[in-house]
Structures are given as structure tokens and as C-alpha cells.
C-alpha positions in Angstrom: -62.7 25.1 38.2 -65.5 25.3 35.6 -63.7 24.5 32.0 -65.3 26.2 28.9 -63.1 25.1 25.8 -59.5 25.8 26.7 -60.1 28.7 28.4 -61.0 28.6 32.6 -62.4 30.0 35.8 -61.1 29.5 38.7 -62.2 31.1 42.0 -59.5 32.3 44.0 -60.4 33.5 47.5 -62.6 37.0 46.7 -61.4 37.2 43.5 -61.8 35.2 40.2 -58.8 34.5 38.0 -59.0 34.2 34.6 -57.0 31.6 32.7 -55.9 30.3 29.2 -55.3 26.5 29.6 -53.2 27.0 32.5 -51.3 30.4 31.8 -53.5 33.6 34.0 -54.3 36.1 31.6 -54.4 40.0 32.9 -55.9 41.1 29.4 -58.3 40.0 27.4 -58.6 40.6 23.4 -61.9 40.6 21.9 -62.9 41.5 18.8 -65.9 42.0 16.2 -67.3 44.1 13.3 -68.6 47.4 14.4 -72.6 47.9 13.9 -75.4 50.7 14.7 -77.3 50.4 17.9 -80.9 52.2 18.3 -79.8 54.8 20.7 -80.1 52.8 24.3 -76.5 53.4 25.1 -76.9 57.2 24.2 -80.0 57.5 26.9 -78.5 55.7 29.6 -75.1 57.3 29.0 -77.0 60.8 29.1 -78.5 60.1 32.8 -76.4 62.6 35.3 -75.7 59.1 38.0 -73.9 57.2 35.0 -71.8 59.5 33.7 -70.9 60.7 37.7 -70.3 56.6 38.4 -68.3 56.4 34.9 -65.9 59.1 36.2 -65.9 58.1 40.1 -65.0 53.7 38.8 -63.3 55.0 35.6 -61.3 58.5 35.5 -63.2 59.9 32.6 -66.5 61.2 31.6 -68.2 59.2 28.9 -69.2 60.3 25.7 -73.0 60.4 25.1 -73.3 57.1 23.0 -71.2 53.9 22.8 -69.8 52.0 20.1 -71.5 48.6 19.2 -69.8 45.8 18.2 -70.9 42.4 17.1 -68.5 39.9 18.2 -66.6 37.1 16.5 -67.4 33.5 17.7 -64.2 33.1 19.7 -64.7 36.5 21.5 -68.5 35.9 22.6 -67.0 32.8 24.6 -64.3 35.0 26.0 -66.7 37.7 26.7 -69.4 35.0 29.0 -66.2 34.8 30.6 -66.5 38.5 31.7 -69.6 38.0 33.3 -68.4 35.6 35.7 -65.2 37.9 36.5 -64.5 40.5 39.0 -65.3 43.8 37.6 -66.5 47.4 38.6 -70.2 48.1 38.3 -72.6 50.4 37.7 -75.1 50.5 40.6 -78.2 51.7 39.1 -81.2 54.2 40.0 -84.4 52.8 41.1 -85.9 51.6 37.6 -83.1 51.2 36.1 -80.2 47.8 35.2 -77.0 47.2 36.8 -74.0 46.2 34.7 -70.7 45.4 34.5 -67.9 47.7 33.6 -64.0 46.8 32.7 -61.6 49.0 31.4 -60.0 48.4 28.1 -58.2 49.7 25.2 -58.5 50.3 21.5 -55.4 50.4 20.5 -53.9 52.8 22.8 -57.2 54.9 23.2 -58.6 54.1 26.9 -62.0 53.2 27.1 -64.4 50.4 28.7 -66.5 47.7 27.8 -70.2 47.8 29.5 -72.4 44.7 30.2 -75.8 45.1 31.2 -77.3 43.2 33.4 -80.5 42.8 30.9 -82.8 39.6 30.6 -81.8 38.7 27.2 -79.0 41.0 26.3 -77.4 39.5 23.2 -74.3 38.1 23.8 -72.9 38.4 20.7 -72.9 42.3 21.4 -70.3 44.1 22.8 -70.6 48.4 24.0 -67.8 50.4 24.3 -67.9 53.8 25.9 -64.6 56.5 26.0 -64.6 60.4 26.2 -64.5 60.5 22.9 -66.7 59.6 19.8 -65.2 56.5 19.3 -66.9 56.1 15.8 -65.3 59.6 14.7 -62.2 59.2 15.9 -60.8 56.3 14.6 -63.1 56.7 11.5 -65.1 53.5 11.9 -68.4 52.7 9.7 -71.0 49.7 10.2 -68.8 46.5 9.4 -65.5 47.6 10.3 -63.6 44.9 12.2 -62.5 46.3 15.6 -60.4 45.2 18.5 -60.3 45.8 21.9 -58.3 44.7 24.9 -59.8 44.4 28.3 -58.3 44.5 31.9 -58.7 42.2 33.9 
């Protein structure tokens, strides 16, 4: 069991279980303020094997862009949790990054949270992708505090 504050990962024959001090969580909450990318997302999101894996791992197709958040202290340990965790992922073209994909919520909007497998991919940055314009729909602007609840 590797300990990181209170919270823990324990391995649990081929799957990893997350836990809060000793309680297993199912969800996880993570939030942040809600920022402007450059556009990566938008590309990647735009290339025909994404969105096809989005809908085959997910149920939906994605919008063409996700929504960036910058995360609070306390969720950028929670997220480093994520990348040790089971999760769906995005097996890429030849050229191109894998990452890591987990289905979520905002609020009762279904999305899911994406994490590249980059060199150097801030960790303090969190992208959400849905079927809809996030941004638009629930009227966010740059700095807007924003929730969202992964599955785990």
C-alpha cells in the first residue's frame, strides 16, 4: 500500500482500489477554476480515431474542444491518484500520445476527464470533454470555480 497524505493505493489482484484513510471511494470530487487552453484539446479531439474511441470506451461523441481546469491543491493530489488507477484509454495513432480516460460528472451533465500521457503535462491541469460545449452550457468564463466527480 503506497500512502500519499490520507488518501491510498492499494493493488488488489488486476485492479487498483482507491481509498480515503481506510473507507474505498467509487467517486472522486475534484475541483478547480476554469482557464483557456491554446487549442491542443480541440486538434486532438477533431482527429476521426478519437472521437470513434470516445464513443466506442464512452457512449458519446465528444465535442470538438475540452474544458480546462486548473486544479486546487487538494485535487492535484487526488488527481496523481488517477494516474495510478484503472481507467479506459485512448490507444493512439502512430505519432500520436496515449492517455487516460474516466468518466465523470458535472453536476448531472456526463462527461470525462482526459490525461495525457505527455512528458511534462502539468499536473495542476485538468480536461474535460462531453457532447456538448461545456463552456456554453453551463455558462462558464476563465476563473469560474468548477466541480467535477469522477468514476472510479
Amino acid at each position: 500500500m503506497v500512502k500519499r497524505t490520507n488518501i491510498a493505493i492499494a493493488t488488489k489482484s488486476s485492479y487498483n482500489l482507491v481509498s480515503w484513510g481506510s473507507k474505498p471511494l467509487k467517486k472522486m470530487k475534484l475541483s478547480g477554476k476554469v482557464f483557456s487552453g491554446r487549442g491542443g484539446g480541440k486538434k486532438f479531439l477533431e482527429l476521426p480515431w478519437v472521437k470513434q474511441q470516445v464513443k466506442e470506451k464512452l457512449g458519446f461523441t465528444p465535442y470538438h474542444g475540452t474544458l480546462n481546469v486548473r486544479l486546487s491543491e487538494e485535487s492535484i493530489r487526488r488527481r496523481k491518484l488517477l494516474e495510478s488507477t484503472a481507467s479506459m484509454e485512448i490507444c493512439p495513432a502512430e505519432g500520436y500520445c496515449s492517455g487516460k480516460i474516466f468518466k465523470a460528472f458535472v453536476g448531472v451533465l456526463e462527461c470525462a476527464i482526459v490525461i495525457p500521457d505527455v512528458a511534462g503535462y502539468p499536473e495542476n491541469v485538468l480536461e474535460i470533454i462531453a457532447s456538448t460545449n461545456l463552456r456554453e452550457k453551463l455558462q462558464l468564463a476563465d476563473g469560474d470555480e468548477i466541480a467535477v466527480t469522477v468514476n472510479l
